[in-house]
Backbone as JSON Lines, residues from 0, in Angstrom:
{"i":0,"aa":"X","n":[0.83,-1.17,0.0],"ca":[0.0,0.0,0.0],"c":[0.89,1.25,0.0]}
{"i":1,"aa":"X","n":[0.88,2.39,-0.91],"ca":[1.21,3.43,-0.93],"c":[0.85,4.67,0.34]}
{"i":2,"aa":"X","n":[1.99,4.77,0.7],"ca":[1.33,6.15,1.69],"c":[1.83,7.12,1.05]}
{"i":3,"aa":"X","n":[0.87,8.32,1.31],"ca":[0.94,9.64,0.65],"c":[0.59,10.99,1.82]}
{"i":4,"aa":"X","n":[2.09,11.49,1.55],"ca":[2.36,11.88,2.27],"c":[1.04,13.55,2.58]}
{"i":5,"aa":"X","n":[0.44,14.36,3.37],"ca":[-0.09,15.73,3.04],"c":[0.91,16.84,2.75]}
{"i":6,"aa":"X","n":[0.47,17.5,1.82],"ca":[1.1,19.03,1.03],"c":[2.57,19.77,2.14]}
{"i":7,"aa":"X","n":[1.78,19.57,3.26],"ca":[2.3,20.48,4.46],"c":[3.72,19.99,4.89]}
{"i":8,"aa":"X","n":[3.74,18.62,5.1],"ca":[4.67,17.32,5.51],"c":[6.23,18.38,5.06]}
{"i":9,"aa":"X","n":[6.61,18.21,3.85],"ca":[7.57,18.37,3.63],"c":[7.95,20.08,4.18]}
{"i":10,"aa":"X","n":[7.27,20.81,4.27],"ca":[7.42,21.88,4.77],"c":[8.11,22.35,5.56]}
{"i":11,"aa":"X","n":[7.1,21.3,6.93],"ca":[7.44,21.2,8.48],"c":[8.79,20.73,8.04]}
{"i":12,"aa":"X","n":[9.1,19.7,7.32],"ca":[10.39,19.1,7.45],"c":[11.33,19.83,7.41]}
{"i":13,"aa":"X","n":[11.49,20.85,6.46],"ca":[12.73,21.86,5.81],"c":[12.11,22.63,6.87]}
{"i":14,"aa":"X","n":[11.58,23.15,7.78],"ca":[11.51,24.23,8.88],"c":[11.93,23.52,10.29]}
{"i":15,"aa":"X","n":[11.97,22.24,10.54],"ca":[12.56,22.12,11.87],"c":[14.17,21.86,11.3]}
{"i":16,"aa":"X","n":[14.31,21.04,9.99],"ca":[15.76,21.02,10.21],"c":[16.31,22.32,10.35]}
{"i":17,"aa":"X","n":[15.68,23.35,10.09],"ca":[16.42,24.65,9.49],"c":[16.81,25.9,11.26]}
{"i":18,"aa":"X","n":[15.42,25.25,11.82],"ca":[15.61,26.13,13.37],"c":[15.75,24.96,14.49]}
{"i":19,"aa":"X","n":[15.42,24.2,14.45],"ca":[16.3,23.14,15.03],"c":[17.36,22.31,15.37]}
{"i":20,"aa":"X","n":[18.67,21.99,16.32],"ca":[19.19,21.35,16.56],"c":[19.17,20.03,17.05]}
{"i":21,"aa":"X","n":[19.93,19.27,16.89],"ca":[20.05,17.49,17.71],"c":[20.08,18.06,19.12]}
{"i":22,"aa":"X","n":[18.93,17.35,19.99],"ca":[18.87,17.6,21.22],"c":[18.32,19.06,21.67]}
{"i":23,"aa":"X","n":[18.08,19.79,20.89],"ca":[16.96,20.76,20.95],"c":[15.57,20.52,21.64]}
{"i":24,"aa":"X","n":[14.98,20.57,22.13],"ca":[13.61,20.71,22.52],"c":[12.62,21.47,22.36]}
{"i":25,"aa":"X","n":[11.32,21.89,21.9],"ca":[10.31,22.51,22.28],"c":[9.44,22.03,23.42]}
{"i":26,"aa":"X","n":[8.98,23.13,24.12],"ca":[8.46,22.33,25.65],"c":[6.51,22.69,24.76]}
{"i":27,"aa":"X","n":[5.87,21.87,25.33],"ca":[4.42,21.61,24.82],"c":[3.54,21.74,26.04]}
{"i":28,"aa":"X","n":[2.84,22.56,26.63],"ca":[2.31,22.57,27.93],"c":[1.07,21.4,27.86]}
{"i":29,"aa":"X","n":[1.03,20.57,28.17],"ca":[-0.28,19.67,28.69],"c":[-1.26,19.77,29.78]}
{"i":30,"aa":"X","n":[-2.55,20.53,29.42],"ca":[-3.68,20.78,30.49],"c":[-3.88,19.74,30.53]}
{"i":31,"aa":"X","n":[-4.29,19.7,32.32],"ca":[-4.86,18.14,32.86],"c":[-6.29,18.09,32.46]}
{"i":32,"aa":"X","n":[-6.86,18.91,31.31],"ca":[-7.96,18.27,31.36],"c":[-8.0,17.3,29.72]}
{"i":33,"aa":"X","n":[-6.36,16.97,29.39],"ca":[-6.12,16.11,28.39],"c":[-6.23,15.05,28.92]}
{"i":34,"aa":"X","n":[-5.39,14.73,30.19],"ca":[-4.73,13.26,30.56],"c":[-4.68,13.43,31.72]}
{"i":35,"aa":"X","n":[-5.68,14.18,32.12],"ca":[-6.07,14.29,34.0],"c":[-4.73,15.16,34.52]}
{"i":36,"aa":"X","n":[-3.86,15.63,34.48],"ca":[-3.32,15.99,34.63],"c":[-2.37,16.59,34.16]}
{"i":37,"aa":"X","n":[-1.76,17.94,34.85],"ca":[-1.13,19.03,33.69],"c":[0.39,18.97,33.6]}
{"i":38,"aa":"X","n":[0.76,18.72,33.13],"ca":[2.33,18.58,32.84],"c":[3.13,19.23,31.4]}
{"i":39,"aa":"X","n":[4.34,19.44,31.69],"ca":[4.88,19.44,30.48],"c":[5.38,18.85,29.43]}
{"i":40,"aa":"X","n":[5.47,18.74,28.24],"ca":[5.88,17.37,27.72],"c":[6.93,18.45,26.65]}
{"i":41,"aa":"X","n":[8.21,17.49,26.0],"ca":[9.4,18.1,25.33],"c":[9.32,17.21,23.7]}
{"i":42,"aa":"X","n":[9.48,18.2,22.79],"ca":[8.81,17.78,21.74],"c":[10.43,17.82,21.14]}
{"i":43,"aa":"X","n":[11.33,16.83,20.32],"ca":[12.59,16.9,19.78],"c":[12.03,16.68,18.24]}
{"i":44,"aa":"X","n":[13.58,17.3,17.86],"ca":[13.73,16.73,15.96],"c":[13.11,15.5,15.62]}
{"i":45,"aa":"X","n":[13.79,14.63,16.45],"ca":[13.67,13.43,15.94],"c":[11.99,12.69,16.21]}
{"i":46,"aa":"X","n":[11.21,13.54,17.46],"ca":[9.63,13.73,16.93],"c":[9.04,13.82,15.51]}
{"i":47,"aa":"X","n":[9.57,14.65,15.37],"ca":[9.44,15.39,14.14],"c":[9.56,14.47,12.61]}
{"i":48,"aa":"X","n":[10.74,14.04,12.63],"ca":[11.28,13.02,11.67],"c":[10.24,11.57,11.84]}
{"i":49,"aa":"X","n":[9.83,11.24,12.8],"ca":[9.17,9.75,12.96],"c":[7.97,10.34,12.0]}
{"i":50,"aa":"X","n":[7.35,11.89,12.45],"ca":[6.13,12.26,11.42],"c":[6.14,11.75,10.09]}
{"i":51,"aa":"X","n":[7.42,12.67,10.02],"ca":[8.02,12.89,8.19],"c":[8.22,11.95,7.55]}
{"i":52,"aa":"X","n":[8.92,10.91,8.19],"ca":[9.44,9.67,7.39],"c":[8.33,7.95,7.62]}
{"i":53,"aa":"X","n":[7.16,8.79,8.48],"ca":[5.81,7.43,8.54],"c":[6.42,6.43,9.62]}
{"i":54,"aa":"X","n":[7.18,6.78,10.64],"ca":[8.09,5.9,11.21],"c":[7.07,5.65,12.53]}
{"i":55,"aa":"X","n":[7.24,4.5,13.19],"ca":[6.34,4.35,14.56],"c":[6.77,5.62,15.41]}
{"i":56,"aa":"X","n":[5.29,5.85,15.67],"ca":[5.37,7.6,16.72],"c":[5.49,6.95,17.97]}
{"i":57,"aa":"X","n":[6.39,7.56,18.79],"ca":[6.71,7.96,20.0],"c":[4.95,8.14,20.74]}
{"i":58,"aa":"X","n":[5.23,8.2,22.36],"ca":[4.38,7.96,22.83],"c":[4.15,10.15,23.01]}
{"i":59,"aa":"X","n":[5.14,10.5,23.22],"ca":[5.5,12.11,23.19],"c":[4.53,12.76,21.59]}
{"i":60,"aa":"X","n":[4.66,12.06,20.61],"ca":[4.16,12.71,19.47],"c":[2.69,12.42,19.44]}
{"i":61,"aa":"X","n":[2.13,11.07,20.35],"ca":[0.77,10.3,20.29],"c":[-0.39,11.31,21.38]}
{"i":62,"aa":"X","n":[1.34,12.23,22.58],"ca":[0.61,12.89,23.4],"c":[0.35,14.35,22.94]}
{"i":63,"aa":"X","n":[0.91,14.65,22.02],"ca":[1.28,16.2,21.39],"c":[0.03,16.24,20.17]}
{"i":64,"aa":"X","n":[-0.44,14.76,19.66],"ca":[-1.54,14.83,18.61],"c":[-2.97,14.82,19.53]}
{"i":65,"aa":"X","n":[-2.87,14.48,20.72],"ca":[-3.68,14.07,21.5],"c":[-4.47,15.51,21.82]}
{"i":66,"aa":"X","n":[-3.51,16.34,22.23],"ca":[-3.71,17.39,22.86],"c":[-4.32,18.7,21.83]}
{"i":67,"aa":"X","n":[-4.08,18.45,20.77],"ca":[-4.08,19.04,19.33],"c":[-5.82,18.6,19.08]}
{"i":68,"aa":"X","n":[-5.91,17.6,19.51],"ca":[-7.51,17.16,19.12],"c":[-8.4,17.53,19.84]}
{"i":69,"aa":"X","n":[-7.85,17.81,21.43],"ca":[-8.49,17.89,22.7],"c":[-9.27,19.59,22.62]}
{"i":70,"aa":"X","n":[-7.78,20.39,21.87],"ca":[-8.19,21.79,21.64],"c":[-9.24,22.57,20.54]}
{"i":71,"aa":"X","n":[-9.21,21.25,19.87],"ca":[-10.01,21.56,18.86],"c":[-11.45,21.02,18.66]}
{"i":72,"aa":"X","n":[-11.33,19.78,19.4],"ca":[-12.72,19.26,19.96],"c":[-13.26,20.28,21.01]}
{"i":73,"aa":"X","n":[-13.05,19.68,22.53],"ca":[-13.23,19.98,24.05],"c":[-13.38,21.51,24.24]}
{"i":74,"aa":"X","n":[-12.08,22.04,24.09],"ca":[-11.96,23.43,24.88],"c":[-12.43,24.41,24.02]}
């Protein structure tokens, strides 16, 4: 089966390699009314790359899509 990638994909890609470093972080605030509780979660390149390249997501990228749905549903 062919995966195909969306328009945007390659975008993001050439914009984190470009302001991003290895071991860089973005911090992602998590309201507890995602996952009961509020915490911070640290979003890296290599997040990023599992997107880009269809690779098994991290449990960090499963919580960062999570929260993305929560804001756009819920709140």
């Amino acid at each position: 089966m062919k995966t195909v990638k969306p328009a945007m994909v390659p975008f993001l890609d050439t914009y984190v390699k470009a302001i991003m470093i290895k071991g860089q972080t973005i911090p992602i605030y998590m309201d507890n009314v995602i996952f009961g509780k509020a915490y911070t979660d640290e979003i890296e390149i290599e997040n990023i790359e599992e997107l880009v390249q269809h690779n098994w997501l991290s449990a960090t990228v499963v919580a960062v899509y999570a929260r993305y749905l929560c804001l756009i549903v819920v709140i």
